[in-house]
C-alpha positions as CSV (number, residue, x, y, z in Angstrom):
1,X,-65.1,-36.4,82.3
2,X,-61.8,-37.7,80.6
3,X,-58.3,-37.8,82.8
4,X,-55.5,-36.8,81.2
5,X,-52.2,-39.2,82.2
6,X,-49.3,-37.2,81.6
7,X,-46.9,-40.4,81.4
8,X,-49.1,-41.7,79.5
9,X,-49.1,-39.4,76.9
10,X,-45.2,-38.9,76.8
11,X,-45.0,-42.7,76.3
12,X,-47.4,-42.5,73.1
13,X,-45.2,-39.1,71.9
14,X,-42.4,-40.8,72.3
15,X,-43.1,-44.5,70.5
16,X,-44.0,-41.9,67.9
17,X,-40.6,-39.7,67.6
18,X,-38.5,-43.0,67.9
19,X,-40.7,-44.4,64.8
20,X,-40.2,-41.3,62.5
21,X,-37.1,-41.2,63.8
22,X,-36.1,-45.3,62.4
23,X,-38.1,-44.4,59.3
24,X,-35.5,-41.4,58.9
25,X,-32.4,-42.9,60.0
26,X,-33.8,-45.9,57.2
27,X,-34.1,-43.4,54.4
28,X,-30.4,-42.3,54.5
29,X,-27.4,-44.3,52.2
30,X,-25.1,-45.7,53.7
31,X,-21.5,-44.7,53.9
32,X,-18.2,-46.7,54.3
33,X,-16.5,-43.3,55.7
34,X,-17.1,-39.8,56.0
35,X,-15.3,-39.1,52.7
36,X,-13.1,-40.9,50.3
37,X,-9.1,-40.5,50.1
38,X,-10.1,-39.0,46.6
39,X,-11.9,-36.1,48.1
40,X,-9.2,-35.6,50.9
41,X,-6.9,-35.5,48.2
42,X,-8.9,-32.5,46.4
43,X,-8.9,-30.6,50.1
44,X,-5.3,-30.9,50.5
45,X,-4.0,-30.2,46.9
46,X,-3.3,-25.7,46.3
47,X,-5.3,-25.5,43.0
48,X,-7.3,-23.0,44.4
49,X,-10.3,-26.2,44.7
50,X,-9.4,-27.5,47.6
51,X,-9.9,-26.8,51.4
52,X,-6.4,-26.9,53.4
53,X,-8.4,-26.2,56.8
54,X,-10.3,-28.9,56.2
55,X,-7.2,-31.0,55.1
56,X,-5.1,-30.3,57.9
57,X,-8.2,-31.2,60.7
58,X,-8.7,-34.5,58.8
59,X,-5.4,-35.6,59.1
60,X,-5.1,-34.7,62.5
61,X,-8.0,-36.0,63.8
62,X,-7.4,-39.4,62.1
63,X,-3.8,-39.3,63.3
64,X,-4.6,-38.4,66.8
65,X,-7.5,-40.7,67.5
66,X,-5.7,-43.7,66.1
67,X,-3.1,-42.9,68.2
68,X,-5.6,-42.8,71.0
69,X,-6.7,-45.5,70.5
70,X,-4.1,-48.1,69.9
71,X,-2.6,-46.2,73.3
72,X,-6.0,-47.8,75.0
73,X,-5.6,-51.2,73.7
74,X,-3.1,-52.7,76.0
75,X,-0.7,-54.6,74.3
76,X,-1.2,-52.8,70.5
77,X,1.1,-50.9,68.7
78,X,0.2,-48.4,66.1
79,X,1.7,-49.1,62.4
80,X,4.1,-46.1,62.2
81,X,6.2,-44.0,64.3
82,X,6.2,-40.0,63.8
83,X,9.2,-38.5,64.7
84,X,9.0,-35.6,67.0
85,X,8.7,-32.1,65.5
86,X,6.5,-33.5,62.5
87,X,4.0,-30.4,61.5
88,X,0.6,-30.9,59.7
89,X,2.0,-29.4,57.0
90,X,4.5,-32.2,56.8
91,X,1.2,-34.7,57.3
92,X,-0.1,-33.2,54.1
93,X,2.8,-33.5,52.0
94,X,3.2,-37.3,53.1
95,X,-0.4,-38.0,52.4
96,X,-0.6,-36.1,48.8
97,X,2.9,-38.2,48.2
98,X,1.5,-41.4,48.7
99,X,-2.3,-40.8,47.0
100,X,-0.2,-39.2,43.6
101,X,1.8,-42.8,43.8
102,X,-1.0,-45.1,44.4
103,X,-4.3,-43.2,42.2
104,X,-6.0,-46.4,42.0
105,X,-6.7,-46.3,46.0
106,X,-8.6,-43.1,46.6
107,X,-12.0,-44.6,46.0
108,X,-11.1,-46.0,49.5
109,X,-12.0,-44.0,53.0
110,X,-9.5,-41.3,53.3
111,X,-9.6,-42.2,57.2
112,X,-7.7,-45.8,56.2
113,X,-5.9,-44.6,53.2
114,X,-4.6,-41.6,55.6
115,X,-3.6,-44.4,58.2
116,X,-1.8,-46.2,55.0
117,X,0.5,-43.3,54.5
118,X,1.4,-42.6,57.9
119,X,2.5,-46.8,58.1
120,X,4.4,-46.2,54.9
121,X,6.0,-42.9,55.9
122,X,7.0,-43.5,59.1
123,X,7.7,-47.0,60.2
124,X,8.6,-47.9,63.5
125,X,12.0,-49.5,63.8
């Protein structure tokens, strides 16, 4: 008569998830950033081709966690100062300003070249 260990068995299942799991995880590309400036730039543009939702949460989310986290880092000021009363709208039109002036950056991630603008827009004094 066999026993069955219970732990046993979990431990086996489990070697065996984490191993098609690495396999998986080894099969994907790699990305510098979740989407280039370029793309960012086709989500913010009003051509009917873009997403503005999606536009307006990217810039927001970049803005506000950089924000977050040069307020954790003791001692580290961010690059650029929004004035009070700034609107996402107003985020857009800064971005879309400086990827028309500066085409040959949008290959770049949209989270840095967003971060770019903001420095360039808005610095501190």
């Amino acid at each position: 008569m066999t026993y069955f260990l219970p732990n046993l068995h979990i431990e086996k299942m489990m070697r065996k998830f984490i191993f098609v799991l690495i396999l998986f995880a080894l099969t994907l590309p790699a990305f510098a950033g979740y989407k280039s400036a370029y793309q960012l730039q086709q989500d913010c543009e009003e051509n009917g081709t873009g997403d503005i939702a999606m536009c307006l949460g990217y810039l927001a989310g970049v803005s506000d966690a950089a924000a977050a986290i040069t307020d954790w880092e003791l001692g580290k000021e961010k690059g650029w100062c929004t004035p009070m009363g700034v609107t996402l709208g107003q985020l857009r039109q800064v971005f879309l300003k400086w990827a028309e002036e500066r085409p040959e950056k949008l290959h770049n991630d949209a989270g840095s070249i967003v971060l770019d603008s903001l420095d360039a827009a808005f610095p501190c004094e």
